[in-house]
N, C-alpha and C positions, 0 to 999 in steps of 0.2 A: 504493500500500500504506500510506505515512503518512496519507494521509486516511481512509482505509477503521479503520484501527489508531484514530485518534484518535475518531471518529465513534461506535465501539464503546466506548470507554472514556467517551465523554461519556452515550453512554445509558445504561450501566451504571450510571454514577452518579448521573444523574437517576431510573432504577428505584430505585438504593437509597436514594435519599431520598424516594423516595414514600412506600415502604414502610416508613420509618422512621416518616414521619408519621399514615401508616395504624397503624404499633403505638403510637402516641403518644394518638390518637384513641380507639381500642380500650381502652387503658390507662385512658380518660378517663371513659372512659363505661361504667356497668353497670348493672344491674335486678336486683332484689331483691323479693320479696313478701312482705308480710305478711298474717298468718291474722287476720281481725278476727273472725269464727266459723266456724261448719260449713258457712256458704251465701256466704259473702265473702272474696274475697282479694284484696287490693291490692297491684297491682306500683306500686314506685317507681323512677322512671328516676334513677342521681346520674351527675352531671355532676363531672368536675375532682378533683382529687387528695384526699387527706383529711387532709393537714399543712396544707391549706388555714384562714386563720385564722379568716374569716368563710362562714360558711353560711346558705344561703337556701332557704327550702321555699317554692318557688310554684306556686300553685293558677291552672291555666291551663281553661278552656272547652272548648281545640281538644289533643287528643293529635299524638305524631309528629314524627319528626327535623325537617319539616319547618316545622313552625310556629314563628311569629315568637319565641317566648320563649325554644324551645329553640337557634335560631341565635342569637340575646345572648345567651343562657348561657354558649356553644361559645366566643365570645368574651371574655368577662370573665375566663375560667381563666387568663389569663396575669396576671390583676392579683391574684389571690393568692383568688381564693372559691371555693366549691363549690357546686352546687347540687341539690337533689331536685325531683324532679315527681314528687306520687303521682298515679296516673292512678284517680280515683276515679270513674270515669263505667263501665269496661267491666266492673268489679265487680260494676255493675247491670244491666250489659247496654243503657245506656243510653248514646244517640247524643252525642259530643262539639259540643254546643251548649249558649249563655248561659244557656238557662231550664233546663236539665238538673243544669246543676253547681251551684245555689242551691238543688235538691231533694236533697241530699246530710245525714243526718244528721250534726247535730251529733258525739256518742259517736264517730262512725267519724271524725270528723276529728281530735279530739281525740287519740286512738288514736293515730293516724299521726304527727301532731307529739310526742306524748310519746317514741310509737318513737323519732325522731330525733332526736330532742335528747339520748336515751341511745347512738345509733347513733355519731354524728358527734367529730370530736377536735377540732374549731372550738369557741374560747372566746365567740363570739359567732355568736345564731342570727336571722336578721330571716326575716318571711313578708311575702310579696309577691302580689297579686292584684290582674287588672283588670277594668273594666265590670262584667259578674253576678260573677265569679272574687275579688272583694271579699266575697260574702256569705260563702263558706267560710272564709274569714280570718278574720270577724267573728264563727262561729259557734265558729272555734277559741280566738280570745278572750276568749268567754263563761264556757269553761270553768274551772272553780272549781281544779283543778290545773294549766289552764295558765296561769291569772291570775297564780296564784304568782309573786312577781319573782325567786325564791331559784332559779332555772334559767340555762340559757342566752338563752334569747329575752328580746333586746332591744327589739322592737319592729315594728311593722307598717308599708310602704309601699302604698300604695292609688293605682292607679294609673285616673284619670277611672271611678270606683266608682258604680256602680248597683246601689244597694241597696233600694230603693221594694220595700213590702209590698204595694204593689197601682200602679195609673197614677195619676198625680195630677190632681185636677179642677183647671180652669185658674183660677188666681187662689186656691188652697187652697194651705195649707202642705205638705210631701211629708209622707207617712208612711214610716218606716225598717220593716224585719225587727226585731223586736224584740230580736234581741242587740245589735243599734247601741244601744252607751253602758255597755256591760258589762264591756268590758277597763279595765285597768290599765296596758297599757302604750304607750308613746310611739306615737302613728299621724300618718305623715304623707301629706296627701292630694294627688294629681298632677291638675290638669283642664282641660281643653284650652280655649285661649284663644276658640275661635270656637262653643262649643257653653251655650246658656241656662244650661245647670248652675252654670256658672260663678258666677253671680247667688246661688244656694243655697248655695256654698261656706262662709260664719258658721253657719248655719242648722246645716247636716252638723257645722260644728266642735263647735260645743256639742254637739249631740247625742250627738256619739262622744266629746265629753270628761267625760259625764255621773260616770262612777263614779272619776276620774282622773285620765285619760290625760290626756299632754301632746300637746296637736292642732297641726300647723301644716298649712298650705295651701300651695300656689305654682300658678301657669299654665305652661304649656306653651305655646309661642309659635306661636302660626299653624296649630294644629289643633284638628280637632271630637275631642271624644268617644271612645273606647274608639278609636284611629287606628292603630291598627296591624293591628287587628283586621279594619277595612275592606277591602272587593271594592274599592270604588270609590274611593281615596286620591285626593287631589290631589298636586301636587307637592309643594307643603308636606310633607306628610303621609308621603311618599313618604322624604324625605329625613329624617324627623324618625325614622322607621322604623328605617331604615339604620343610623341613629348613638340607636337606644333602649338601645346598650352603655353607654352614654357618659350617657344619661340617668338610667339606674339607677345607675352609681356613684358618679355625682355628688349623687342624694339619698339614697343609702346610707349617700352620709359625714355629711350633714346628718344624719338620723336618730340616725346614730350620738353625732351630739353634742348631741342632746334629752336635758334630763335627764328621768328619770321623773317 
């Protein structure tokens, strides 16, 4: 009967902690839409508390609890941020893939960041976006009220950014989207140690520090290109995934200490 008595009481309290963490979860996370007109509506996924100090709007390719940005987000809430994903691909009806979400207009992104920047009670706001998920950022940068410095947004993280307005002929300098070089504010660019891009990295900095912004660069050690992103990781890549919590907040704080 003492084991039977005690066996009950330890599941019990392993249910009530699940559940605690399941309400904690729930708490964490909600969706929100916004009306951009009569034929678009954008849900935004926020992530994490809203006394949170720093908030982050990232422009991600792939929607879903399950995708990589939204598992590092799930994780960062205990270091004090919040984050938004507007899902601006099923507004169009369009498949969460790289070439999809760089056909996003400008106005609608705008839109969405201005939302949040009135939404949010974080003194500081950074956007973030990787591989194509860069052009969105760059196209919300463009914009003539969110150039503004007099807001919350601090600045942009660009993580291994593919931003080519067309493929590049080999031995030709890249051509960017034409809002590359249009913000004002601080961009720092992330790109992966084993991938050619690498070599173009001076090349992107001017470019994007054309109207300016304060540019810096760094490598990511031991992987290719947009790597989290990948079917096929290596190990490297694998591990670098894992801990992309720990990579963001570690250039977040850099960021945060660019001056304008």
């Amino acid at each position: 009967m003492i084991f039977h008595s005690f066996w009950y009481r330890w599941a019990f309290s392993n249910l009530l902690l699940l559940l605690s963490l399941s309400f904690i979860q729930v708490q964490a996370d909600s969706t929100s839409t916004l009306q951009i007109d009569a034929d678009v509506e954008i849900d935004i996924l926020q992530i994490g508390q809203s006394s949170a100090a720093v908030s982050i709007i990232w422009f991600a390719c792939h929607q879903g609890d399950e995708a990589a940005e939204v598992e590092t987000a799930r994780k960062l809430v205990d270091k004090g941020y919040q984050f938004y994903f507007p899902d601006m691909l099923s507004a169009h009806f369009l498949s969460p893939t790289s070439s999809n979400i760089a056909r996003v207009p400008t106005v609608e992104i705008s839109k969405v960041i201005q939302h949040i920047l009135k939404l949010t009670k974080s003194t500081e706001v950074y956007l973030i976006g990787g591989a194509r998920a860069a052009v969105p950022v760059l196209k919300g940068l463009s914009d003539e009220i969110i150039n503004s410095k007099d807001n919350k947004l601090k600045g942009a993280l660009l993580i291994t950014p593919r931003i080519n307005s067309k493929t590049p002929e080999p031995g030709a300098e890249p051509e960017y989207i034409e809002e590359a070089g249009l913000s004002r504010h601080p961009i720092l660019i992330l790109e992966g140690e084993r991938t050619p891009n690498r070599w173009g990295l001076p090349h992107l900095s001017d470019a994007l520090g054309k109207s300016g912004s304060a540019v810096q660069s760094d490598l990511i050690k031991g992987v290719r290109g947009f790597f989290y992103l990948r079917t096929d990781k290596s190990p490297e890549e694998v591990k670098m995934t894992q801990q992309l919590d720990q990579l963001i907040d570690f250039n977040i704080q850099k960021l945060r200490a660019m001056k304008p």
